[in-house]
MMTF fields as JSON, N, C-alpha, C and O atoms, coordinates in Angstrom:
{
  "mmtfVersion": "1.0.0",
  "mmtfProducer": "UNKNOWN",
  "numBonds": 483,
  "numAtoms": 484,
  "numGroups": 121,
  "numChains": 1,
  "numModels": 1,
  "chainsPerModel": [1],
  "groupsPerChain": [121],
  "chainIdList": ["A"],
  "bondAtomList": [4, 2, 8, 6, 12, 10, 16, 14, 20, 18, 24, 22, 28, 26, 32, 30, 36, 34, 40, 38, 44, 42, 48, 46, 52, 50, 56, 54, 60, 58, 64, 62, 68, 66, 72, 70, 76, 74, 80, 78, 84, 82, 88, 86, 92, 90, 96, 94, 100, 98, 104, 102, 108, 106, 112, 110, 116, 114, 120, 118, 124, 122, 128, 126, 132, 130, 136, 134, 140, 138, 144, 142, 148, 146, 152, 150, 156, 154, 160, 158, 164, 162, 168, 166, 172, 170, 176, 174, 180, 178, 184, 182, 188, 186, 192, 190, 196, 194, 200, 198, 204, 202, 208, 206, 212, 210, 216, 214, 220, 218, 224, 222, 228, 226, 232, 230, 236, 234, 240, 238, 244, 242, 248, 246, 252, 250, 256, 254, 260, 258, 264, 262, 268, 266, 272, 270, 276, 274, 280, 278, 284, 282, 288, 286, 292, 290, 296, 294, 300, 298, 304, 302, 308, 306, 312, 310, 316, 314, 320, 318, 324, 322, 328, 326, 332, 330, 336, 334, 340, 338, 344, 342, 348, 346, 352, 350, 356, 354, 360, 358, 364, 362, 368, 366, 372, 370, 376, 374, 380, 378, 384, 382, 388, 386, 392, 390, 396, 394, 400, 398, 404, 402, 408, 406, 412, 410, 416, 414, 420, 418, 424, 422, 428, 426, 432, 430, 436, 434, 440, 438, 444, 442, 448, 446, 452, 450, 456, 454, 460, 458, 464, 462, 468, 466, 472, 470, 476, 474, 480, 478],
  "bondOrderList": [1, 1, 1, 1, 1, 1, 1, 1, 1, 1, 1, 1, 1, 1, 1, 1, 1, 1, 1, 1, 1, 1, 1, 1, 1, 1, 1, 1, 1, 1, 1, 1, 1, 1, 1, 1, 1, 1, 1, 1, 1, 1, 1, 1, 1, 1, 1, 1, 1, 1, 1, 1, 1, 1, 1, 1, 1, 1, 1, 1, 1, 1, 1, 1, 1, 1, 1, 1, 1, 1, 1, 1, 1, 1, 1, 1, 1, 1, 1, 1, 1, 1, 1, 1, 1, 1, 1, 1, 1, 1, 1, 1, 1, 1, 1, 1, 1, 1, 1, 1, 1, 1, 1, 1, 1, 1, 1, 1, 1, 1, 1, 1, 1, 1, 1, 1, 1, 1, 1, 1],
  "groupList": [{"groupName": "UNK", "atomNameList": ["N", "CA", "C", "O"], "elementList": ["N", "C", "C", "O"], "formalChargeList": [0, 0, 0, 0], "bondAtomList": [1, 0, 2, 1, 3, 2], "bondOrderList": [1, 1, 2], "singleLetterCode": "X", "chemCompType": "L-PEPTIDE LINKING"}],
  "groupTypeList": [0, 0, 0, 0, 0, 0, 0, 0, 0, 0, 0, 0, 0, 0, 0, 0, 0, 0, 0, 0, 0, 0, 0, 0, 0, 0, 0, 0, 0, 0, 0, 0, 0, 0, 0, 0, 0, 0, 0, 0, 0, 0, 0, 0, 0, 0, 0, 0, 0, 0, 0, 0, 0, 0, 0, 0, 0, 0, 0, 0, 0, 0, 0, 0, 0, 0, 0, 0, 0, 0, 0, 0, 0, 0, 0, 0, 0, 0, 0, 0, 0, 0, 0, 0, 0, 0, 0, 0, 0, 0, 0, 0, 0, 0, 0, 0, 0, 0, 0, 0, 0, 0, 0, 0, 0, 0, 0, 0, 0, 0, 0, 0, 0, 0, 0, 0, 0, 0, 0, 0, 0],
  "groupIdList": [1, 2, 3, 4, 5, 6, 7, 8, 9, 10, 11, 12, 13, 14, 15, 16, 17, 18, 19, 20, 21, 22, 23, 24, 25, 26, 27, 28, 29, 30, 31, 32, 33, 34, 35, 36, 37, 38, 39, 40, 41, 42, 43, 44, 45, 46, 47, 48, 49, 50, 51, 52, 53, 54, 55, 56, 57, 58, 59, 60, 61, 62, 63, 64, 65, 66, 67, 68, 69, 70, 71, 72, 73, 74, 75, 76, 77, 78, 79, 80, 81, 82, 83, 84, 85, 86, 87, 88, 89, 90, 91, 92, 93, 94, 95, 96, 97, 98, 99, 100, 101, 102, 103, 104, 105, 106, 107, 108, 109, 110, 111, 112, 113, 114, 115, 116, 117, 118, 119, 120, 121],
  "secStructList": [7, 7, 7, 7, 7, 7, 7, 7, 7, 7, 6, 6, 6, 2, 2, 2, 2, 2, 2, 2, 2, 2, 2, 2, 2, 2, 2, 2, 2, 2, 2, 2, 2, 2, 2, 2, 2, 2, 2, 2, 2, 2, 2, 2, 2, 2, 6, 1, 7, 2, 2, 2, 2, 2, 2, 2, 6, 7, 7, 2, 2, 2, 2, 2, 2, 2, 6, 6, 1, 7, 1, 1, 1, 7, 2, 2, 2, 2, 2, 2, 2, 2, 2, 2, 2, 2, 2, 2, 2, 2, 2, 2, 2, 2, 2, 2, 2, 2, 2, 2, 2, 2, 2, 6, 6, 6, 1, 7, 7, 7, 7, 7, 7, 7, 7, 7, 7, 7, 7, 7, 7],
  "xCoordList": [-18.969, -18.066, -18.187, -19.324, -16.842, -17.225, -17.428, -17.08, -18.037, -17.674, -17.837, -18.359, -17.168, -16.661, -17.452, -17.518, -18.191, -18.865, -18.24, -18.005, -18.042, -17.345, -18.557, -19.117, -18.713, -19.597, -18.749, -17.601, -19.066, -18.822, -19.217, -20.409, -18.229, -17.902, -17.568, -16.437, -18.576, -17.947, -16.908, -16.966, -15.607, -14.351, -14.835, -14.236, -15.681, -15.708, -15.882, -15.677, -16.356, -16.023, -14.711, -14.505, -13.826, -12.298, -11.65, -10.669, -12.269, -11.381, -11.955, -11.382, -13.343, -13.809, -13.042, -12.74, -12.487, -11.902, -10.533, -10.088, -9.851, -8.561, -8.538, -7.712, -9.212, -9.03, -9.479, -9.377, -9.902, -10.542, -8.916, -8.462, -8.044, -6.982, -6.282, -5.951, -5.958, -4.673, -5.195, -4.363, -6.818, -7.238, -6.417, -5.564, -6.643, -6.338, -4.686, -4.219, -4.056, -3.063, -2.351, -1.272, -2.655, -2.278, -2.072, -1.032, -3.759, -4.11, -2.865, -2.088, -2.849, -1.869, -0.035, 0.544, 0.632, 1.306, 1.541, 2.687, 0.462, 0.629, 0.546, 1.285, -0.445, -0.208, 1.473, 2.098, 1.767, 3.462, 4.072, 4.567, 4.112, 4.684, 4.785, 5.892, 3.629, 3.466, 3.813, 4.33, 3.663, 4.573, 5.668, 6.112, 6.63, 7.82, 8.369, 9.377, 7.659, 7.822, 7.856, 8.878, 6.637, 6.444, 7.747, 8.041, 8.127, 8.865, 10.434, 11.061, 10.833, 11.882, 11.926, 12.854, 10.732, 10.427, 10.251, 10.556, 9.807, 10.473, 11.891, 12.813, 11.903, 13.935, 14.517, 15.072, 14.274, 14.807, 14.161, 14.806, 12.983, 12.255, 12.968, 13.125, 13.694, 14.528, 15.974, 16.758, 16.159, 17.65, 17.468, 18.273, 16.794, 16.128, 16.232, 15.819, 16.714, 17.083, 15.455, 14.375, 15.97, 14.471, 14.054, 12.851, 14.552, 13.829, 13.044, 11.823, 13.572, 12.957, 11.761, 10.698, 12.112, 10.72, 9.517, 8.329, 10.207, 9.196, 8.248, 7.258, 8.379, 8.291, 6.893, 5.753, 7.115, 6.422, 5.146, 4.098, 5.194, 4.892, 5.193, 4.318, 6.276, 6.89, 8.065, 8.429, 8.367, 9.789, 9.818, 9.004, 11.813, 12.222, 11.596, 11.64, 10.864, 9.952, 9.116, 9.19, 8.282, 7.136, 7.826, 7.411, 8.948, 9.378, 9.601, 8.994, 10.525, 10.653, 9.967, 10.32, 8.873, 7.132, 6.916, 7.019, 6.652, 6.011, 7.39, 6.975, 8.181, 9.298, 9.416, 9.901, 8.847, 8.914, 7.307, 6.639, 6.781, 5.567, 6.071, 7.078, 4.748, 5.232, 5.3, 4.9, 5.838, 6.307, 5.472, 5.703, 4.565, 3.318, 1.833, 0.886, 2.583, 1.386, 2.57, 3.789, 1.672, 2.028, 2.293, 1.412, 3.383, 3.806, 3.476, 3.441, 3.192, 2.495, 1.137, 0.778, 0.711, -0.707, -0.2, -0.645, 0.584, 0.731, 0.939, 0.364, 2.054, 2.581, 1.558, 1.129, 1.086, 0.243, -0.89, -1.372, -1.511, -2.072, -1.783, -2.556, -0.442, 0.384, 0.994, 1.359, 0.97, 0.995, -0.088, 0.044, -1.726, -2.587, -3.342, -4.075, -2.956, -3.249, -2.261, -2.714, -1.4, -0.193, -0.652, -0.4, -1.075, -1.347, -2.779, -2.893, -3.928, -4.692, -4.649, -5.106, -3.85, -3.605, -2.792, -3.129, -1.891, -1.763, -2.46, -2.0, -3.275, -4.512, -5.485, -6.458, -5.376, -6.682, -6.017, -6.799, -4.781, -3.918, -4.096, -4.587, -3.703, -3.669, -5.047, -5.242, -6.015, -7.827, -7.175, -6.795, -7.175, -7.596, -6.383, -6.654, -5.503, -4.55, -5.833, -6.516, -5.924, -6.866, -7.57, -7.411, -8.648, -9.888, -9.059, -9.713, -8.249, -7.844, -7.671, -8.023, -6.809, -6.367, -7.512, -7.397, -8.63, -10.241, -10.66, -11.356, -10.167, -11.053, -10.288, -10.993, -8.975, -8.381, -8.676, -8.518, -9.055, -8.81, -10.185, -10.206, -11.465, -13.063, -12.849, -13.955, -11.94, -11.931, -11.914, -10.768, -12.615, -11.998, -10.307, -9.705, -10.1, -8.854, -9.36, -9.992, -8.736, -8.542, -7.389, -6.246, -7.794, -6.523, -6.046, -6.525, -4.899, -3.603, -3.909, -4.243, -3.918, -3.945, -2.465, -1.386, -2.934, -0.989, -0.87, -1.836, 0.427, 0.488, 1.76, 2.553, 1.801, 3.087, 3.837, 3.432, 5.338, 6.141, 6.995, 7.58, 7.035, 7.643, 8.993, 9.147, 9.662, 10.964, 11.914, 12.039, 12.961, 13.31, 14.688, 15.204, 15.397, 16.563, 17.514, 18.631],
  "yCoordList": [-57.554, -56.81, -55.328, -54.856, -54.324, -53.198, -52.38, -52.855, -51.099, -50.67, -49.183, -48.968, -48.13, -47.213, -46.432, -46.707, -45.214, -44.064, -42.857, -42.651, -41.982, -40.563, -39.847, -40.211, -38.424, -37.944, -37.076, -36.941, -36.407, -35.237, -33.962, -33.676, -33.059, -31.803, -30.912, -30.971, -29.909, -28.868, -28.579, -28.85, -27.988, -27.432, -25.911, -25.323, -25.741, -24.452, -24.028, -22.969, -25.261, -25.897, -25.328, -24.287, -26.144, -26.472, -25.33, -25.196, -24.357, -23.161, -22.298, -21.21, -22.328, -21.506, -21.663, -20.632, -22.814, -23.489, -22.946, -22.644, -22.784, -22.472, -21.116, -20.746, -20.351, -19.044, -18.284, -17.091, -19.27, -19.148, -18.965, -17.889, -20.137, -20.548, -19.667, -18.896, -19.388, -18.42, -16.729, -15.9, -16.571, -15.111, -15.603, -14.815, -16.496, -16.516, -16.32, -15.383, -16.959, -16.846, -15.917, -15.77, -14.943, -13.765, -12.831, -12.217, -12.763, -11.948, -12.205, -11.317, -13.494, -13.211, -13.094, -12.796, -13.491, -13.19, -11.433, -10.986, -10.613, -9.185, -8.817, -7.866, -9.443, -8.884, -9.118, -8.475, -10.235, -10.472, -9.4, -8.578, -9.288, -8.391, -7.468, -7.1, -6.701, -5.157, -5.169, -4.144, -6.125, -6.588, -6.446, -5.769, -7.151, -6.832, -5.388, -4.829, -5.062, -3.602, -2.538, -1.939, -2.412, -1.539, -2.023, -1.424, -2.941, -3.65, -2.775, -2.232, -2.746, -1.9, -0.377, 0.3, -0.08, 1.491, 1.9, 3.021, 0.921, 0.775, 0.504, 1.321, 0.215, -0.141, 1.025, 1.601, 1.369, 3.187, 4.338, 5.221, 4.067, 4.812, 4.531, 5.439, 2.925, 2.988, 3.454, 3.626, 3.661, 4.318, 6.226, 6.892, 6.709, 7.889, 8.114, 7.223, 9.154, 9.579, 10.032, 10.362, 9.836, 10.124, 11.408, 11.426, 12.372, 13.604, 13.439, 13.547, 13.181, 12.909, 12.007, 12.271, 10.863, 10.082, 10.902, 11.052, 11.328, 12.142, 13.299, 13.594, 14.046, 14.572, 13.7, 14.122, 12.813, 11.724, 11.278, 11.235, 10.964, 10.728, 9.206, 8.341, 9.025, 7.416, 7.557, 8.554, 6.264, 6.013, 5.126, 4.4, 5.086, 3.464, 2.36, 1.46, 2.125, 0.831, 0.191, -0.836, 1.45, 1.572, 0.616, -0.535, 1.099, 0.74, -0.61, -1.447, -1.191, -2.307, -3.597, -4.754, -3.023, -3.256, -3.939, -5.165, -3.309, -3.37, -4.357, -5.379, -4.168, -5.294, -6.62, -7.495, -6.768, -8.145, -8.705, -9.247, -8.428, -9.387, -9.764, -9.523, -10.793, -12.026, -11.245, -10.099, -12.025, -11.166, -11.26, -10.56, -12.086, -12.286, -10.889, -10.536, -10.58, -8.89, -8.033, -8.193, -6.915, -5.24, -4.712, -4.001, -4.851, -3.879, -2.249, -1.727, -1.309, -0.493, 0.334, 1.501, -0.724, -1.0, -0.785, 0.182, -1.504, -1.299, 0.246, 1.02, 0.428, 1.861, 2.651, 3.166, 2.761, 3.952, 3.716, 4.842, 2.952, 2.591, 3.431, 4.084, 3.173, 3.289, 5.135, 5.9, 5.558, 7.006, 7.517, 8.689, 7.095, 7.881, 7.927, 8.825, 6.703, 6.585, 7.784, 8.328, 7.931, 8.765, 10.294, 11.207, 10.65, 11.47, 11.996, 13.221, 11.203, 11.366, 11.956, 12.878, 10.802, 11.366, 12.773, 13.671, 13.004, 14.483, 15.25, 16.356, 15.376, 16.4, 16.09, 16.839, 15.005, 15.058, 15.992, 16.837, 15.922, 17.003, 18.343, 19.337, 18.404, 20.188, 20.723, 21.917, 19.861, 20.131, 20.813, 21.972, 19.712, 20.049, 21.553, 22.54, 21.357, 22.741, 24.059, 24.55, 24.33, 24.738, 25.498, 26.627, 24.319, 24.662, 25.263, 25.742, 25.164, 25.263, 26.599, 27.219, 27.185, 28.457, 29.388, 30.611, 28.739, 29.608, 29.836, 30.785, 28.883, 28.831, 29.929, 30.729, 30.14, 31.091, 32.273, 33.353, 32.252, 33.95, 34.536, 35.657, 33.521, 34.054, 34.181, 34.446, 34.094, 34.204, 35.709, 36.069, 36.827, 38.417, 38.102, 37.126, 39.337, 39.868, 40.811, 41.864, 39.856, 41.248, 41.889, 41.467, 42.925, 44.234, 43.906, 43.447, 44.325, 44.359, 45.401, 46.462, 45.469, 47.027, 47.559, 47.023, 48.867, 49.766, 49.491, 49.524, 49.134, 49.12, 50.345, 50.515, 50.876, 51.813, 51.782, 51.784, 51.749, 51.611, 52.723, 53.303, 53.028, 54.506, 53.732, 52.915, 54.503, 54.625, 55.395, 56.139, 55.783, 56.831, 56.395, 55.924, 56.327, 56.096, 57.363, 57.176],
  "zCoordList": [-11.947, -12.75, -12.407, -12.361, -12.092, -11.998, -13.436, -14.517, -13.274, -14.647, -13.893, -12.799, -14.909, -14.415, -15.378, -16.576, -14.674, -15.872, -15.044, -13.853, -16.537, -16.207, -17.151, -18.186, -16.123, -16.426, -17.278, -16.855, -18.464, -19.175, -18.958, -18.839, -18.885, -18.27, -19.305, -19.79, -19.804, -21.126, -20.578, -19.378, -21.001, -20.951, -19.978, -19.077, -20.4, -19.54, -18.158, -17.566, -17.798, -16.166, -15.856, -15.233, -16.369, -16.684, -16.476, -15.744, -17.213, -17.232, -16.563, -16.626, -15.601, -14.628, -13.724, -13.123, -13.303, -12.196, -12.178, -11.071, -13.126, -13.702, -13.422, -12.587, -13.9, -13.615, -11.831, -11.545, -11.007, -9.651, -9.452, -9.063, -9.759, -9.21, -9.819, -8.918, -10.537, -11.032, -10.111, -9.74, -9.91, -9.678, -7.931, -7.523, -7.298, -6.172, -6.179, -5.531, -6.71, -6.406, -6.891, -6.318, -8.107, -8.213, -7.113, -6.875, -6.117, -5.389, -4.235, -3.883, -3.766, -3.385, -3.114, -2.069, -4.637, -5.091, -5.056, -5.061, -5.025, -5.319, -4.073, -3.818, -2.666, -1.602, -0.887, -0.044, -1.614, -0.904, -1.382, -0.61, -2.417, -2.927, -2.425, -2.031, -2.232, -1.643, -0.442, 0.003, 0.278, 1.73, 1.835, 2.762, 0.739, 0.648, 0.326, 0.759, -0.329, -0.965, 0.319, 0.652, 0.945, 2.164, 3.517, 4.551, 3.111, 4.579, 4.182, 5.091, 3.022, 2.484, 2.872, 3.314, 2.591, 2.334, 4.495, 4.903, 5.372, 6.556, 6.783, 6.759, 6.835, 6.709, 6.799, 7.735, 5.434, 5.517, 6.744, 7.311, 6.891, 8.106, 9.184, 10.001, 9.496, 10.782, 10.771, 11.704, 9.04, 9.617, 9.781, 9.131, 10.334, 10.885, 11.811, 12.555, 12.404, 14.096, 14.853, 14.363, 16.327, 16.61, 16.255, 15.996, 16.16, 15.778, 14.555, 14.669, 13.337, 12.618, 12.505, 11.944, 13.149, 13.411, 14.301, 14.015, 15.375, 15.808, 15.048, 15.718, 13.699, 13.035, 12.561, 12.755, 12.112, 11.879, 12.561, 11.917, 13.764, 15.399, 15.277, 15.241, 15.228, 15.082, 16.551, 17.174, 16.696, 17.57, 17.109, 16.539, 17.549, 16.904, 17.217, 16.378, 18.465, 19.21, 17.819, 17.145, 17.827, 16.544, 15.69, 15.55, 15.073, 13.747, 14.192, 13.524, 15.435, 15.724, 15.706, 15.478, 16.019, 16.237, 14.944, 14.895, 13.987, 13.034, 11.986, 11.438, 11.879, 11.566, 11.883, 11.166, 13.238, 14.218, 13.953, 14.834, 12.397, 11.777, 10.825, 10.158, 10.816, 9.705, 8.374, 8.174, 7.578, 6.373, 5.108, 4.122, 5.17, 5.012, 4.856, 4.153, 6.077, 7.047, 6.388, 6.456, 5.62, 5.576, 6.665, 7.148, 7.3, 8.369, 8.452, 9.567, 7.047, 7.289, 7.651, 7.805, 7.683, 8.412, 9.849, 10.467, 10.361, 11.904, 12.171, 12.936, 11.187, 11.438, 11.56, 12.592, 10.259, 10.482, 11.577, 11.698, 12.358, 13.34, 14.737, 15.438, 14.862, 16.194, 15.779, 16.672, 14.14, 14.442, 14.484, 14.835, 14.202, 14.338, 15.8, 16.213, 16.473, 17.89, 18.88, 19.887, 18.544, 19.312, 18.561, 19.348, 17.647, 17.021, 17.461, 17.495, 17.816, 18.384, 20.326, 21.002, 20.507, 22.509, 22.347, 23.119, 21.538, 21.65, 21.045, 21.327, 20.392, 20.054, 21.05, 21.136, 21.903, 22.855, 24.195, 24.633, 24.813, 25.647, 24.7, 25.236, 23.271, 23.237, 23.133, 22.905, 23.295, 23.27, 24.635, 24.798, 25.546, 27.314, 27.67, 28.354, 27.186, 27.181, 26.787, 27.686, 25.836, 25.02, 25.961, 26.425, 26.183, 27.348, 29.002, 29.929, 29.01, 30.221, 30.494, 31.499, 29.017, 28.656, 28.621, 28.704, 28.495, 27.989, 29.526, 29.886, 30.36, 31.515, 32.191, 32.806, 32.209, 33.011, 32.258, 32.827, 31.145, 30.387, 31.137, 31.645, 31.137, 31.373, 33.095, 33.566, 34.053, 35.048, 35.499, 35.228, 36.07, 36.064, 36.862, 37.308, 36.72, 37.111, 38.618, 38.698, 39.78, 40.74, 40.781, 40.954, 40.61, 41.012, 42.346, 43.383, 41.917, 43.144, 44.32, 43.791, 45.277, 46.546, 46.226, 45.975, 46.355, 46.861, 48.008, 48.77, 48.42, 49.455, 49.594, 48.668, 50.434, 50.581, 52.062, 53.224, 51.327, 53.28, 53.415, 52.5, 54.848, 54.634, 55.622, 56.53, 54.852, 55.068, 55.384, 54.412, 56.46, 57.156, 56.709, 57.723, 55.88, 55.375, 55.004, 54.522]
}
């Protein structure tokens, strides 16, 4: 004969478990969200001419870029990625400008010779 025993479980099991599940799926209920939210607030960033993006240190690619993820992923994460990398290589050129400018200033100056031409005009 089989016989069947169920073990007893205070309720508070029950509702530890319950609240794992609702904390999870809040969490990510709110990251979609903010996904969606930031993916909008891009949208508008691509209807922006390049000057303006450049202002930024964005191009339309960038924006393209970061649009063509899953919708799932905060696309502004990419962004700001791809402007602090581009933002970085040109502060690493106006360093070497910089130094370059220092190296010619500490160089002396030779003076020019007179030269003089005579002329029977």
């Amino acid at each position: 004969m089989l016989t069947l025993t169920f073990a007893q479980k205070p309720l508070s099991f029950v509702a530890i478990g319950a609240t794992r599940v609702a904390a999870r799926g809040f969490v990510g209920v709110k990251n979609l969200t903010r996904a969606i939210m930031h993916r909008r607030e891009i949208l508008r960033l691509a209807e922006l001419d390049e000057r303006g993006l450049k202002d930024i240190g964005l191009v339309h690619s960038d924006i393209a870029g970061a649009l063509s993820t899953s919708w799932l992923n905060d696309p502004s994460a990419i962004l700001a990625a791809r402007s602090s990398a581009q933002n970085g290589a040109a502060s690493a050129r106006r360093e070497e400008g910089l130094r370059q400018a220092m190296v010619k200033r500490s160089r002396p100056v030779v003076a020019a010779r007179e030269t003089t031409v005579a002329c029977n005009a």
